[in-house]
C-alpha positions as CSV (number, residue, x, y, z in Angstrom):
1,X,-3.2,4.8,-8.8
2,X,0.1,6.3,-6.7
3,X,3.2,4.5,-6.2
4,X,4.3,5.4,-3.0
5,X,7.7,4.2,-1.9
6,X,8.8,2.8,1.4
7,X,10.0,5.4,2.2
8,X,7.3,8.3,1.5
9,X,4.7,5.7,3.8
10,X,6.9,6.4,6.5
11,X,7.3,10.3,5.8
12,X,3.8,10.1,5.8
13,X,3.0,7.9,8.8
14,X,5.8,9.9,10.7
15,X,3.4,13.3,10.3
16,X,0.4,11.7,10.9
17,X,-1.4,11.8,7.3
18,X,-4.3,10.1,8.0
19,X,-4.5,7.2,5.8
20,X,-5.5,2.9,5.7
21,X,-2.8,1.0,4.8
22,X,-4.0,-1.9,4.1
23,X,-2.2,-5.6,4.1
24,X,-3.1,-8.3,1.4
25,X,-1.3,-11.7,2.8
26,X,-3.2,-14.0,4.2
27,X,-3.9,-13.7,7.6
28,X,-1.3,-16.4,9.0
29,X,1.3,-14.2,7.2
30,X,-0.3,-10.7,8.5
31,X,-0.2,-12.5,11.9
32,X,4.0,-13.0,11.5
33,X,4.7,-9.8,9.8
34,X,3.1,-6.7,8.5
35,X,4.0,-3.0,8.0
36,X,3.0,-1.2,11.8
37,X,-0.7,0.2,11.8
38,X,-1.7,-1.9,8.6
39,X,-5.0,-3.3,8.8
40,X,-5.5,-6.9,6.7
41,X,-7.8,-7.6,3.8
42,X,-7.1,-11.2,2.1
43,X,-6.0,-10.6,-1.2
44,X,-8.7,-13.5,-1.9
45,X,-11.3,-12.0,0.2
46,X,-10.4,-8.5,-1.1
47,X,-13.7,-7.8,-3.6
48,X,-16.1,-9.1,-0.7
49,X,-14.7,-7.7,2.6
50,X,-13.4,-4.4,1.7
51,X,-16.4,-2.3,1.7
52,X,-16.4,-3.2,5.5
53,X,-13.6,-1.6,6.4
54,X,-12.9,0.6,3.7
55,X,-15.6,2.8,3.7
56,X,-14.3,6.8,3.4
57,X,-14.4,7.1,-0.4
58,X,-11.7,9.7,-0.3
59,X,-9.7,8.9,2.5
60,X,-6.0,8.0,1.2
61,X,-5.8,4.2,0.9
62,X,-2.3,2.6,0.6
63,X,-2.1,-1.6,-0.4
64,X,0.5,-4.0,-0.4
65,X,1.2,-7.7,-0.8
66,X,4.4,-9.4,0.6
67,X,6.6,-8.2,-2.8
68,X,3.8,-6.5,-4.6
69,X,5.9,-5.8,-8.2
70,X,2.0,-4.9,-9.9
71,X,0.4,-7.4,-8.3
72,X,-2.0,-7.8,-5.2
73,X,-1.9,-4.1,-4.3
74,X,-2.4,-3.1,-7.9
75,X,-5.2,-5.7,-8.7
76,X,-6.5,-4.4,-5.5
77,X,-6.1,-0.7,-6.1
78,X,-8.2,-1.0,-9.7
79,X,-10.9,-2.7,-7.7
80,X,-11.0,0.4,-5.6
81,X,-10.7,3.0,-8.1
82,X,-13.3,1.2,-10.3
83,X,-15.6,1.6,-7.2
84,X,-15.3,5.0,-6.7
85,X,-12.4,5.5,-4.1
86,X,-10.1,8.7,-5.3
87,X,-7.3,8.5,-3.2
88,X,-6.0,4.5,-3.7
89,X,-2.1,3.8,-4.0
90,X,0.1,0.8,-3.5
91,X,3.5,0.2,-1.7
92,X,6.4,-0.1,-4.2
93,X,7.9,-3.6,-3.6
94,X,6.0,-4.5,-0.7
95,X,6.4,-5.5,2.3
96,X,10.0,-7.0,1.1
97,X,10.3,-3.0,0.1
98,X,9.5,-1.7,3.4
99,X,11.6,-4.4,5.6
100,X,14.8,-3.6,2.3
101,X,14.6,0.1,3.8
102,X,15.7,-0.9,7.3
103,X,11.9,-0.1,8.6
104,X,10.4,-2.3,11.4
105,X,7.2,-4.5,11.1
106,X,4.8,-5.4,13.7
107,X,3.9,-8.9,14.2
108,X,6.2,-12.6,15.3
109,X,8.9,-11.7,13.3
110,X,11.2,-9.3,11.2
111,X,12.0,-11.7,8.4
């Protein structure tokens, strides 16, 4: 699994890596505050729904939860990589990492 720092998703997002960056809150939280472009999974609904969307082995896959210190995005991630996908990462620290770094979110609000 990658570690990819706030900063590096937005290097990357900048130059127009293709990627899925996916968002584990639950869907009210998605709703008020997500990283831009993110598409949502619910952590809870994670093992059922994400052969749905997720469906490019080896396209580059990036997960996060709201603070995501090895949790959602890395339980997530192994249940990827255990399934085949190559290219699976998660978002140091989070959302709370990505909002810390000054970048903006999509969604009601900023905080």
């Amino acid at each position: 699994m990658m570690e990819v720092t706030p900063q590096r998703l937005k290097e990357e997002v900048e130059k127009g890596t293709s990627m899925s960056i996916v968002d584990l809150q639950d869907a009210h939280e998605y709703e008020h505050s997500h990283i831009p472009g993110a598409v949502n999974i619910e952590f809870e609904k994670f093992e059922v729904e994400y052969t749905d969307i997720l469906r490019d082995k080896d396209q580059t896959i990036v997960l996060y939860g709201e603070y995501d210190e090895l949790g959602k995005g890395s339980e997530s991630a192994s249940t990827l990589e255990a399934a085949g996908y190559t290219k699976v990462g998660r978002v140091v620290g989070g959302l709370m990492g990505w909002k810390e770094a000054g970048y903006p979110t999509d969604g009601g609000r900023e905080s």
